[in-house]
C-alpha atoms as an extended CHARMM CRD file, in Angstrom:
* protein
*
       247  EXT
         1         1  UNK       CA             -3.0690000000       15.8890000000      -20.3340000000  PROA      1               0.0000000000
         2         2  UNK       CA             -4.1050000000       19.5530000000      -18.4260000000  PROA      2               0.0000000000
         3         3  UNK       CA             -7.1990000000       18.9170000000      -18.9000000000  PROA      3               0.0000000000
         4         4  UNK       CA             -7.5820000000       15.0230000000      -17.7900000000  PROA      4               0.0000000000
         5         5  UNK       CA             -5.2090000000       16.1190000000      -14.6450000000  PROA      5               0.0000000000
         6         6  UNK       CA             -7.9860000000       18.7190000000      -13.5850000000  PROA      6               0.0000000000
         7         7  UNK       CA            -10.7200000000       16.5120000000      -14.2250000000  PROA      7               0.0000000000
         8         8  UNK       CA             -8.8780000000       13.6940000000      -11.7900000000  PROA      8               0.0000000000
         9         9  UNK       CA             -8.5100000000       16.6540000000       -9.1720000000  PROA      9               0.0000000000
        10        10  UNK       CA            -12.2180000000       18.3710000000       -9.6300000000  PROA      10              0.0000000000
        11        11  UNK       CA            -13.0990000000       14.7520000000       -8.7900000000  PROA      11              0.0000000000
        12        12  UNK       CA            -11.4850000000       14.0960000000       -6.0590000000  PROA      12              0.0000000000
        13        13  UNK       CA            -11.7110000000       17.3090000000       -4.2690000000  PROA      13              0.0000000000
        14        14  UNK       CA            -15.9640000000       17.3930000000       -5.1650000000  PROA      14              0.0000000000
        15        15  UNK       CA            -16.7840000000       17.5930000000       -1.5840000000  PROA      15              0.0000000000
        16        16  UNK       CA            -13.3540000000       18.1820000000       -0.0660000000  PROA      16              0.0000000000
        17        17  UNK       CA            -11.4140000000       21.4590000000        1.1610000000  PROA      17              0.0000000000
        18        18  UNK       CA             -8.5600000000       21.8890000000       -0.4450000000  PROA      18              0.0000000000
        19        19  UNK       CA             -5.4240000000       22.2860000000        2.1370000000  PROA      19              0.0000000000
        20        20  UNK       CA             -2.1610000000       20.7440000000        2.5360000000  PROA      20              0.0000000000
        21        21  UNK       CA             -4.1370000000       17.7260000000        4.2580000000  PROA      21              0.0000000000
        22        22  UNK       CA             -6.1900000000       16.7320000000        1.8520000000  PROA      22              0.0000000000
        23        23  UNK       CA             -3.5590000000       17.7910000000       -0.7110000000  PROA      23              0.0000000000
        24        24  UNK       CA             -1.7820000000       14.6840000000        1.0330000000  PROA      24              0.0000000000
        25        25  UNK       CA             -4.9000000000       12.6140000000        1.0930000000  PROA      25              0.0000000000
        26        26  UNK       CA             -4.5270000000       13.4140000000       -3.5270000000  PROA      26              0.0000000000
        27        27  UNK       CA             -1.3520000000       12.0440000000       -3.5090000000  PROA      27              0.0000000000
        28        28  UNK       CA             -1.8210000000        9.0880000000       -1.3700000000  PROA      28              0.0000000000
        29        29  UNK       CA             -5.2820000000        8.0090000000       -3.8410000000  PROA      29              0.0000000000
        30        30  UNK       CA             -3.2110000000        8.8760000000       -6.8020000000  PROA      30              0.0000000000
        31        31  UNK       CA             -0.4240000000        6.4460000000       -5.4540000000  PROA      31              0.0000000000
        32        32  UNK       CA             -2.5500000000        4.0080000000       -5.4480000000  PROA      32              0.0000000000
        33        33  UNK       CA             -4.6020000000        4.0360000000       -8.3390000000  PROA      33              0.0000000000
        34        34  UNK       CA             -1.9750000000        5.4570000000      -10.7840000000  PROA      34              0.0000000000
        35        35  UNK       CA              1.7600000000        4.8650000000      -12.4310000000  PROA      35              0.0000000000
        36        36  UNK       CA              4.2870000000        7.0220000000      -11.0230000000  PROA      36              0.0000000000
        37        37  UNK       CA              4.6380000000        9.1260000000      -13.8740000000  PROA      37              0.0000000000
        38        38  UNK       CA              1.1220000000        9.9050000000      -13.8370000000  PROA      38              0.0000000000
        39        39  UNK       CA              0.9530000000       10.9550000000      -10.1430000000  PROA      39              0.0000000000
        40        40  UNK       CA              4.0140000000       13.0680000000      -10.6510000000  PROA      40              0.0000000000
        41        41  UNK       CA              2.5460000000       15.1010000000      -13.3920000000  PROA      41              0.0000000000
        42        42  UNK       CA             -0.7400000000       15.2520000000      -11.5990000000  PROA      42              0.0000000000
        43        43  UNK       CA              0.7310000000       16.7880000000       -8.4990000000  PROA      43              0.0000000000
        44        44  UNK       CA              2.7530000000       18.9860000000      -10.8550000000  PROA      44              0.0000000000
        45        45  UNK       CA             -0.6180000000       20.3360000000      -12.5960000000  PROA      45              0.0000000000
        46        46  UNK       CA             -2.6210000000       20.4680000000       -8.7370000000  PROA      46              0.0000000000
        47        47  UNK       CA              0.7220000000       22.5100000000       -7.3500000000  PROA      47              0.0000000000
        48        48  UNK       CA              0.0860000000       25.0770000000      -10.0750000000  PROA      48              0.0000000000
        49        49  UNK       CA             -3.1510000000       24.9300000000       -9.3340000000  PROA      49              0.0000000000
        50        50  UNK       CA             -3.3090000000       25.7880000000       -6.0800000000  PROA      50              0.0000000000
        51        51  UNK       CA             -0.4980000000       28.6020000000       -6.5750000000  PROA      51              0.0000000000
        52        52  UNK       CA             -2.5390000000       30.1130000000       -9.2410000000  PROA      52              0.0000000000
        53        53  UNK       CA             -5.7110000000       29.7940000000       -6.2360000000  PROA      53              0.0000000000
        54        54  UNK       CA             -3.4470000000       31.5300000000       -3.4310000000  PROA      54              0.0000000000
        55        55  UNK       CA             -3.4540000000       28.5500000000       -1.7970000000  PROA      55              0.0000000000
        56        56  UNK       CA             -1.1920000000       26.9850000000        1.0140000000  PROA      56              0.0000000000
        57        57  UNK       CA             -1.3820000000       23.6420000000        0.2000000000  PROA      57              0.0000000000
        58        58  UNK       CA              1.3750000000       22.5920000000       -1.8660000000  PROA      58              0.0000000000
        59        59  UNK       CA              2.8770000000       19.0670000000       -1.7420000000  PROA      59              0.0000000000
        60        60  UNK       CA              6.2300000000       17.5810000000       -2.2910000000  PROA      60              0.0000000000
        61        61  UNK       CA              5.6320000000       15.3660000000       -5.0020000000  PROA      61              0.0000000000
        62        62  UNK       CA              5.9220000000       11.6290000000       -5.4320000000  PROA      62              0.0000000000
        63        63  UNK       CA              9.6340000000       10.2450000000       -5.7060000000  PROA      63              0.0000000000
        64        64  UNK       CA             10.1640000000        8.0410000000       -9.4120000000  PROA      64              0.0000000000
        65        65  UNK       CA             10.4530000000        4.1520000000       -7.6260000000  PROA      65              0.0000000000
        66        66  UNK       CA             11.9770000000        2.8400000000      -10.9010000000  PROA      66              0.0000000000
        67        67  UNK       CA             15.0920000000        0.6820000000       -8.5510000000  PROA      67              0.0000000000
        68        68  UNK       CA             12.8180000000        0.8310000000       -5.3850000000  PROA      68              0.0000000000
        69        69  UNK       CA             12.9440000000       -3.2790000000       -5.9460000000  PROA      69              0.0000000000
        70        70  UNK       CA             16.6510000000       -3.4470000000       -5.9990000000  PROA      70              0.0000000000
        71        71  UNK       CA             17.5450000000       -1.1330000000       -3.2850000000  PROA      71              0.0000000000
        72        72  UNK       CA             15.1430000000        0.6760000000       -1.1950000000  PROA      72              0.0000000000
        73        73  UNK       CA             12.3680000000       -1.8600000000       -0.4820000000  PROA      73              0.0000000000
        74        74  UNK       CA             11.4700000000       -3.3070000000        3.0200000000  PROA      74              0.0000000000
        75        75  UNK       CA             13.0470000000       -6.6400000000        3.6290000000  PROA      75              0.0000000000
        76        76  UNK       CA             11.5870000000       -8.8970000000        6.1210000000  PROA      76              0.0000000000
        77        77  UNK       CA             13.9470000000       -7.8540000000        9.1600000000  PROA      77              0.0000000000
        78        78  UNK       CA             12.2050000000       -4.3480000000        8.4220000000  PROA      78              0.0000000000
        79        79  UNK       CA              8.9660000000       -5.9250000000        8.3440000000  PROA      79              0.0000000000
        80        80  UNK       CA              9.1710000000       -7.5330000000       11.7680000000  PROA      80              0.0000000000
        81        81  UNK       CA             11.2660000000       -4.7150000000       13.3660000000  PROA      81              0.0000000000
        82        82  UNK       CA              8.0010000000       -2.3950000000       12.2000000000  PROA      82              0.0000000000
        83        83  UNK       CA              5.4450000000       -4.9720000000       14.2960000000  PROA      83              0.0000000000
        84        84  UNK       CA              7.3100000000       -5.0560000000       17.1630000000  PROA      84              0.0000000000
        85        85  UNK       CA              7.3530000000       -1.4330000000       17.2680000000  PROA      85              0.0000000000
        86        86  UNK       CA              3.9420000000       -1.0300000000       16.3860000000  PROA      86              0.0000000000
        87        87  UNK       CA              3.1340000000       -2.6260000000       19.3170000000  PROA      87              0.0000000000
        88        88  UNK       CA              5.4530000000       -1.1400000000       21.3730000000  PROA      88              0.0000000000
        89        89  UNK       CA              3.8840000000        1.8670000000       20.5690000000  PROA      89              0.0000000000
        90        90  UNK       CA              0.2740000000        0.8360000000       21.2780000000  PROA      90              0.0000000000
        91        91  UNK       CA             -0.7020000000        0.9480000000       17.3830000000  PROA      91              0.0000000000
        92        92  UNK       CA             -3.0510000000       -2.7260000000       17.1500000000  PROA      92              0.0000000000
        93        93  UNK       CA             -4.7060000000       -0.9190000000       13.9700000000  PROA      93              0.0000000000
        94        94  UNK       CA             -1.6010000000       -0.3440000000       12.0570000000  PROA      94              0.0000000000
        95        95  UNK       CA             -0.1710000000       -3.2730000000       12.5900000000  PROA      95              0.0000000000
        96        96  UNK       CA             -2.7210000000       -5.2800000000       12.1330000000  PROA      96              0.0000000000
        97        97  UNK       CA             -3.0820000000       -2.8170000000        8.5290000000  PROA      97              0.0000000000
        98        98  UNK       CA              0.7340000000       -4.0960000000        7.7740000000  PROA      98              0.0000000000
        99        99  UNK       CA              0.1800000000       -7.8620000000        8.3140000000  PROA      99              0.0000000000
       100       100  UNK       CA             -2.7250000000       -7.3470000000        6.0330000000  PROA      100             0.0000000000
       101       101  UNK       CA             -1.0920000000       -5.2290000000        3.1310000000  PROA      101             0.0000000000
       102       102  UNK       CA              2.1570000000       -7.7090000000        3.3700000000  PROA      102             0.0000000000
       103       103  UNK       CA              0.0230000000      -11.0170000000        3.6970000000  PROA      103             0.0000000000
       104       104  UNK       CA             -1.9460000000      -10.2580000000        0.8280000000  PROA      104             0.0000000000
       105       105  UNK       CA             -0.3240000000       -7.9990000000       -1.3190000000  PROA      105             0.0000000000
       106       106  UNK       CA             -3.3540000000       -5.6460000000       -2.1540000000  PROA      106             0.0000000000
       107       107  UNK       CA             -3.2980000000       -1.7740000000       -2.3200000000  PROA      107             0.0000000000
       108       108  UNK       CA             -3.7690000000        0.8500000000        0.3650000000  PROA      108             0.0000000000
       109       109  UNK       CA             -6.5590000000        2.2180000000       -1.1660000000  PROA      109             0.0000000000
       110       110  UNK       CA             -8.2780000000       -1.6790000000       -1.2360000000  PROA      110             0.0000000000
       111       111  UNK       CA             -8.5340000000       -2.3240000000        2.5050000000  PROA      111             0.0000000000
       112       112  UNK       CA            -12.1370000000       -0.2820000000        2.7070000000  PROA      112             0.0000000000
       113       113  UNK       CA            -12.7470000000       -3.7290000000        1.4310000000  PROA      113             0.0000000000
       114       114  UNK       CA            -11.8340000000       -5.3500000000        4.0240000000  PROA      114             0.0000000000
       115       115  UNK       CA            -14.8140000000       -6.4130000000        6.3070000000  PROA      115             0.0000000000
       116       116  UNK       CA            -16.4040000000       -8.5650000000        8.7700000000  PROA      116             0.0000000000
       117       117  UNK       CA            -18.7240000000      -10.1990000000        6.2730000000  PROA      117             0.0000000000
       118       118  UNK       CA            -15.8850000000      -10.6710000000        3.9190000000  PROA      118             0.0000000000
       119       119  UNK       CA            -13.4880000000      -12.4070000000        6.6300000000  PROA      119             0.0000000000
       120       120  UNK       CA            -16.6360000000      -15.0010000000        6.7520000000  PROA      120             0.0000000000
       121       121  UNK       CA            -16.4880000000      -15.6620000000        3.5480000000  PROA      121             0.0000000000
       122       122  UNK       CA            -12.5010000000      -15.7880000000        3.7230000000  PROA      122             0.0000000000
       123       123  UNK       CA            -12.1110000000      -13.8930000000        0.5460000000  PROA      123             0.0000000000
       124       124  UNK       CA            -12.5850000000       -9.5990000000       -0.6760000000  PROA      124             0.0000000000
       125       125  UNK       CA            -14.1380000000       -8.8110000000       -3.4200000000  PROA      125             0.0000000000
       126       126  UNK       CA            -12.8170000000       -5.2750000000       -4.6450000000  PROA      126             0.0000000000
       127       127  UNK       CA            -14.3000000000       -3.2020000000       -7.0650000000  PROA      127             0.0000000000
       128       128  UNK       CA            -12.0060000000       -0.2410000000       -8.9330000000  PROA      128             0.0000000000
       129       129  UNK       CA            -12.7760000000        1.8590000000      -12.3610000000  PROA      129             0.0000000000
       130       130  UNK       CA            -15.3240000000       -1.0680000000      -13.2570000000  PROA      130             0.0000000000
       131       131  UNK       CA            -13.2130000000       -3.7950000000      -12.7740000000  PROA      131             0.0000000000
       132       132  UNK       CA            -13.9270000000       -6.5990000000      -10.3140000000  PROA      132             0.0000000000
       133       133  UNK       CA            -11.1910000000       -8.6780000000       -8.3950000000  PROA      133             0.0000000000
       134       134  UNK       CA            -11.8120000000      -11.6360000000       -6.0620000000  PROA      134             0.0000000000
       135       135  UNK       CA             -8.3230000000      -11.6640000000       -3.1340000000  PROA      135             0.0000000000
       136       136  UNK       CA             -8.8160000000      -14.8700000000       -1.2490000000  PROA      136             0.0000000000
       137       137  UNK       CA             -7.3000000000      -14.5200000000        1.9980000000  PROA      137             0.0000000000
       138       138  UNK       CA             -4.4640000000      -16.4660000000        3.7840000000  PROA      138             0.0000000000
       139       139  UNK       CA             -5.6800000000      -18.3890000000        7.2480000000  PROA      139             0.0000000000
       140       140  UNK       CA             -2.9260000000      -16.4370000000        8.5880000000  PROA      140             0.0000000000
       141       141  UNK       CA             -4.7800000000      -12.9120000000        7.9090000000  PROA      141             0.0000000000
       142       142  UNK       CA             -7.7870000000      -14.5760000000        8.7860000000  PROA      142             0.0000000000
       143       143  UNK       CA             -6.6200000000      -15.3960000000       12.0390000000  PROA      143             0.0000000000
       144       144  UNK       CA             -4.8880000000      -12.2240000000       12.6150000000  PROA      144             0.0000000000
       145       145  UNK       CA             -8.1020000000      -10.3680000000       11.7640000000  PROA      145             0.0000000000
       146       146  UNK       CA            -10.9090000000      -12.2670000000       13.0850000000  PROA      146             0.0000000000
       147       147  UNK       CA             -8.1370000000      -11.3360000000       16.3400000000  PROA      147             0.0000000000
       148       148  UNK       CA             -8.0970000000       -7.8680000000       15.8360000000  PROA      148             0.0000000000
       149       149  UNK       CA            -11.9350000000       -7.4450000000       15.4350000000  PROA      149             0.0000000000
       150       150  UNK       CA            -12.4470000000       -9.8590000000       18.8340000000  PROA      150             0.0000000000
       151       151  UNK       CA             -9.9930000000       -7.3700000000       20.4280000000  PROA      151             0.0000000000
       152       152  UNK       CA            -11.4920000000       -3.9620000000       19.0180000000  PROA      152             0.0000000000
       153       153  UNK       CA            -15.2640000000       -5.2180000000       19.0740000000  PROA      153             0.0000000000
       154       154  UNK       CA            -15.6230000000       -4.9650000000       15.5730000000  PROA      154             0.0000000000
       155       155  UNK       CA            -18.8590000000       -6.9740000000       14.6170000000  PROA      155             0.0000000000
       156       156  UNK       CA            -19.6400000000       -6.1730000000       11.3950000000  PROA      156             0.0000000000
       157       157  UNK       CA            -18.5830000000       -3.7430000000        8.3370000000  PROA      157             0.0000000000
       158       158  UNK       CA            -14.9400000000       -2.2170000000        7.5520000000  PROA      158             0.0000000000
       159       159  UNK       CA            -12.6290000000       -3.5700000000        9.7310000000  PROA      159             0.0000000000
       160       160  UNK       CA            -10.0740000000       -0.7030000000        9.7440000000  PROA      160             0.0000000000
       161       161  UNK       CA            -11.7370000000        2.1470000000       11.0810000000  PROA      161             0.0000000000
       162       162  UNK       CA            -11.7060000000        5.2570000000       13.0930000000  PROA      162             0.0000000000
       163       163  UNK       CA            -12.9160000000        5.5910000000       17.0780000000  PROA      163             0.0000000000
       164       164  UNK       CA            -15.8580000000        7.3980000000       14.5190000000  PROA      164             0.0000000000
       165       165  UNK       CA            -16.3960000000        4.1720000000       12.4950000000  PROA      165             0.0000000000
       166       166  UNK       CA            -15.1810000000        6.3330000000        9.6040000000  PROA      166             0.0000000000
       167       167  UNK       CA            -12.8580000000        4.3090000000        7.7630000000  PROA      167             0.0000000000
       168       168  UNK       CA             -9.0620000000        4.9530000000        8.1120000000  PROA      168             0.0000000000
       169       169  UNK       CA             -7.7850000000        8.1580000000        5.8090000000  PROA      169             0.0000000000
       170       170  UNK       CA             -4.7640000000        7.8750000000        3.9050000000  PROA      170             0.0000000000
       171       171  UNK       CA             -2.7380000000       10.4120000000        5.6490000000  PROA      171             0.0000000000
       172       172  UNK       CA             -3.5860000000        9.1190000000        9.1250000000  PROA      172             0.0000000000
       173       173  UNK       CA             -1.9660000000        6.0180000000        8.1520000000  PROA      173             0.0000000000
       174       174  UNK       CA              0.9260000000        7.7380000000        6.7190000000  PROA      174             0.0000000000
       175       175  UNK       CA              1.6810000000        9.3340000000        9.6590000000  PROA      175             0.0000000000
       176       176  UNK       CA              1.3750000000        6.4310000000       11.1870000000  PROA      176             0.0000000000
       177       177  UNK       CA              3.8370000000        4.2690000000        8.9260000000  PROA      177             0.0000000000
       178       178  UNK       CA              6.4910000000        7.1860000000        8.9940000000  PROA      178             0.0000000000
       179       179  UNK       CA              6.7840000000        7.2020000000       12.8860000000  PROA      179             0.0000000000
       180       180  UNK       CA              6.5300000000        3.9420000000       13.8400000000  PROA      180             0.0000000000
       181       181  UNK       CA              9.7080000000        3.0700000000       10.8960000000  PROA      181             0.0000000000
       182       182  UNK       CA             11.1210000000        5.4900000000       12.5660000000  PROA      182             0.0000000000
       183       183  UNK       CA             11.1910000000        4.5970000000       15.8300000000  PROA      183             0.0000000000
       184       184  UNK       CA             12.2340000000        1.0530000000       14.6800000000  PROA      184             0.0000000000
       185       185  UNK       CA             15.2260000000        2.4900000000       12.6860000000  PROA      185             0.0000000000
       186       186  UNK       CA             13.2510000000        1.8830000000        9.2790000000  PROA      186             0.0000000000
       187       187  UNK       CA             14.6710000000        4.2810000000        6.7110000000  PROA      187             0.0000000000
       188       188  UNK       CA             11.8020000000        6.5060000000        5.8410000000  PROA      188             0.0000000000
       189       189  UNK       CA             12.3180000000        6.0920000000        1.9790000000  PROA      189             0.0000000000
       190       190  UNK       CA             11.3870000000        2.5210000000        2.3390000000  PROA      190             0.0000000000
       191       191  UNK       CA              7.7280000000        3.5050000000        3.3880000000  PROA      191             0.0000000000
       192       192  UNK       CA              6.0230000000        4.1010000000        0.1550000000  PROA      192             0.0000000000
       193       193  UNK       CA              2.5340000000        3.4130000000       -1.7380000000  PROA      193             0.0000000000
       194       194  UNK       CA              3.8530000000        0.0540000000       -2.3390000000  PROA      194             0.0000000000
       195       195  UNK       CA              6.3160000000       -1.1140000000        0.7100000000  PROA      195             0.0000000000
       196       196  UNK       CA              3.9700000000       -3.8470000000        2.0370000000  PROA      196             0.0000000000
       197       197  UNK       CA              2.8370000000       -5.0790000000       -1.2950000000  PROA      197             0.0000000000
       198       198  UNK       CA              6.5920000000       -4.9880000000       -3.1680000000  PROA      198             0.0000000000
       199       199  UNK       CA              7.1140000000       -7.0660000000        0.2500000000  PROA      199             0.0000000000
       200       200  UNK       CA              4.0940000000       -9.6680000000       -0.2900000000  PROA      200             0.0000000000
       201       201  UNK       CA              5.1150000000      -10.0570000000       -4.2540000000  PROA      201             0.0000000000
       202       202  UNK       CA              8.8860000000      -10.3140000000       -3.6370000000  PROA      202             0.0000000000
       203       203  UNK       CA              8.0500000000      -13.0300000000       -0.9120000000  PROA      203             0.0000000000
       204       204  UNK       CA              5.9270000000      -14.5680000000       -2.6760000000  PROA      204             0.0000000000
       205       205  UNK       CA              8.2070000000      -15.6140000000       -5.7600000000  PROA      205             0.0000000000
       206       206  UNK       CA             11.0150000000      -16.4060000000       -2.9360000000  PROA      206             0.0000000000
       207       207  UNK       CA              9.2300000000      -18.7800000000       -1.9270000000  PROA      207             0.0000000000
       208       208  UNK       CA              8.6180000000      -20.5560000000       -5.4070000000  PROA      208             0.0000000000
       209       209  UNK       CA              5.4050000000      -19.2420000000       -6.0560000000  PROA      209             0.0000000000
       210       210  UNK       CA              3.9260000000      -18.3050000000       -9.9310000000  PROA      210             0.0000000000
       211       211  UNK       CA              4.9110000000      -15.5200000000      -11.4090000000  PROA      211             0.0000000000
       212       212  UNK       CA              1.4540000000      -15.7140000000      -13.4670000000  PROA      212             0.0000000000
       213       213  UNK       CA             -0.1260000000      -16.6860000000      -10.1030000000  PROA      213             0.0000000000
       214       214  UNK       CA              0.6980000000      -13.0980000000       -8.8140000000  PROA      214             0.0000000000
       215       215  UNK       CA              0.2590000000      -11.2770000000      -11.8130000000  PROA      215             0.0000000000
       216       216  UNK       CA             -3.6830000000      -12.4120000000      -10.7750000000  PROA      216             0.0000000000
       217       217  UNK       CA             -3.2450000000      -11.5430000000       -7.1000000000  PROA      217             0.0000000000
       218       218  UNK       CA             -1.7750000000       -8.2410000000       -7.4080000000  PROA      218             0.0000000000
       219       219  UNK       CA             -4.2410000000       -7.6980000000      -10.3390000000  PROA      219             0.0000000000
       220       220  UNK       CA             -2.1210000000       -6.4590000000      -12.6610000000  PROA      220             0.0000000000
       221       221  UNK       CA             -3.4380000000       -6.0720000000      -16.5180000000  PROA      221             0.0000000000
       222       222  UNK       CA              0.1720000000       -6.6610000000      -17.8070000000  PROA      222             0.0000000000
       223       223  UNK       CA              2.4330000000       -9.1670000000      -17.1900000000  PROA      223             0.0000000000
       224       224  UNK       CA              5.4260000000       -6.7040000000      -17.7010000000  PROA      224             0.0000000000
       225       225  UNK       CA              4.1680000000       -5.0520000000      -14.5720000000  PROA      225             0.0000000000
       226       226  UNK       CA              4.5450000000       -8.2920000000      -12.7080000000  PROA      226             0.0000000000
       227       227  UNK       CA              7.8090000000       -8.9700000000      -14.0910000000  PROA      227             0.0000000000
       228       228  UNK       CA              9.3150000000       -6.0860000000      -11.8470000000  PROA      228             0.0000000000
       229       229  UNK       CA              9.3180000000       -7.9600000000       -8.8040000000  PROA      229             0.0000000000
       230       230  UNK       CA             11.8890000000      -10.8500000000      -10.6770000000  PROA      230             0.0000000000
       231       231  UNK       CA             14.3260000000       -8.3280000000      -11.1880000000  PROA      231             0.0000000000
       232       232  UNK       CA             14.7370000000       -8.8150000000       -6.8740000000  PROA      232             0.0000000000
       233       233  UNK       CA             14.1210000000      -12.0390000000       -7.5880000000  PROA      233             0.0000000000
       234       234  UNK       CA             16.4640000000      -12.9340000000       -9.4870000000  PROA      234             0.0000000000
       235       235  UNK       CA             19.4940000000      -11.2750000000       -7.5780000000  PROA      235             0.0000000000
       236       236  UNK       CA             18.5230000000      -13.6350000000       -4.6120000000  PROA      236             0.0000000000
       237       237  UNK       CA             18.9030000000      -16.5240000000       -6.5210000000  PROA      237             0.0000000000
       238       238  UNK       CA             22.3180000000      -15.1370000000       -8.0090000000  PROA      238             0.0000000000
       239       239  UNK       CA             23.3620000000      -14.9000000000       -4.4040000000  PROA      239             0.0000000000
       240       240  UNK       CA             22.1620000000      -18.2730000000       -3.8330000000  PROA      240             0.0000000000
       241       241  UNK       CA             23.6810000000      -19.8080000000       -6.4660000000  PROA      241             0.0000000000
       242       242  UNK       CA             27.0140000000      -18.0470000000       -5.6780000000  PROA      242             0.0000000000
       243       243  UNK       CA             26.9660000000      -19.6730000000       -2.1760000000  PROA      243             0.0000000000
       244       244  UNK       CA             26.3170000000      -23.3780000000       -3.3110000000  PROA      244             0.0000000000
       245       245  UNK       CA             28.0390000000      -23.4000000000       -6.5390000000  PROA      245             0.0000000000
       246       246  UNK       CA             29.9910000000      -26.5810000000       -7.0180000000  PROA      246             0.0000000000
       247       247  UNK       CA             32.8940000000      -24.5620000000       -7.9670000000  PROA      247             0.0000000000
C-alpha cells in the first residue's frame, strides 16, 4: 500500500512544487477520484513524507463521511442560501460551478469537461482511468451556462476558467465554497468533495427518480455505492408517511 501511495503522489506532484498549496490541491484530486479510506491513508503516507523531506506542507486530512447522508449534507435551503450569497458577493463563476455540480451530479474534478462545444451538443463526455461516461445535461444547466458564457464572453473551450484561461484549481474553489457558506451561515462541515453531488443524487430519488437511473449518472461501478443516497431517502419518506398516515 506504501508503495502504490507514493506512486499516486510521484504522479501527481511530476511537475508540481510541493507546499501546503498544492498539498491541498492532492487532497482535493484524491477526493475526487478515490474512497475515503483511500485518501485518508494517502494523506497519511504524503504527511510522512513530507516530514521525512523537511517540508512545511502538511495537511489536515480528509474527515471519514460514512453518516454525511443522514446528518451533515446540504439541504436545499443551504443550497439556495449559498446562490444568493454567491451573488451577493460578486462570485458569477462559483455559482454558476454550484448550479452545475447540483444540477448534474458529476464530480469536482469532471467540470474541465465542461465546454462550449459540449453545451452545443447538450451533453459531456468525460474521460477518467480509461473509462468513458456520456452526462447529458438538464435545459436548466444549459440555460444557466450558455448565460454565464454570454455574460463572461466565453466562446469556446472550458467554461470554468481563470482571468488566465487556465482552468479553475481545486483549492481556489475551495476557498471559494468555504467563504461564501460562511457568509450565508452554511456550516462549514457541509462543504465537502461531495456536497453538490450528495445534493443532486438525494434530489433526484426525492423526486421519484431510478435508483438504477443514477447509479448511471453518477457513474458508479457498484450499485451498493448508489444505494447510500436511499438511506436519506428513505428517512424522508418515513417522515412522510408519519404525517399522512391514516392512523
Amino acid at each position: 500500500a506504501l508503495g502504490c501511495d507514493m506512486d499516486t503522489m510521484r504522479k501527481f506532484f511530476t511537475d508540481k512544487e510541493i507546499n501546503r498549496e498544492s498539498m491541498i490541491d492532492y487532497r482535493a484530486w484524491l477526493e475526487t477520484h478515490y474512497k475515503t479510506a483511500s485518501v485518508i491513508r494517502k494523506i497519511i503516507t504524503a504527511n510522512q513524507y513530507v516530514e521525512w523531506k523537511g517540508l512545511d506542507a502538511k495537511i489536515q486530512n480528509a474527515k471519514p463521511v460514512r453518516n454525511q447522508t443522514l446528518e451533515n449534507v446540504m439541504n436545499k435551503s443551504d443550497f439556495k442560501r449559498m446562490l444568493r450569497f454567491a451573488d451577493k458577493l460578486n462570485r458569477p463563476r462559483t455559482k454558476a460551478i454550484m448550479q452545475t455540480l447540483a444540477g448534474t451530479g458529476i464530480r469536482i474534478g469532471e467540470l474541465k469537461f465542461f465546454t462550449v462545444e459540449a453545451l452545443k451538443q447538450k451533453h459531456v463526455i468525460v474521460t477518467n482511468k480509461g473509462s468513458k461516461r456520456d452526462i447529458p445535461l438538464p435545459k436548466q444547466v444549459i440555460s444557466i451556462l450558455k448565460k454565464y458564457c454570454k455574460n463572461q464572453n466565453i466562446k469556446s473551450g472550458i467554461i470554468f476558467r481563470t482571468k488566465t484561461g487556465k482552468p479553475v484549481t481545486n483549492s481556489m474553489l475551495w476557498t471559494d465554497l468555504k467563504h461564501i457558506a460562511g457568509q450565508a451561515r452554511v456550516k462549514k462541515s457541509k462543504i465537502h468533495a461531495h456536497s453538490f453531488r450528495h445534493l443532486f443524487a438525494i434530489n433526484f430519488l426525492e423526486q421519484g427518480g431510478n435508483v438504477l437511473d443514477l447509479q448511471a449518472i453518477l457513474g458508479h461501478k457498484s450499485l451498493e455505492t448508489t444505494s447510500i443516497y436511499t438511506r436519506t431517502t428513505t428517512r424522508e419518506l418515513s417522515r412522510k408517511m408519519s404525517e399522512t398516515s391514516i392512523l
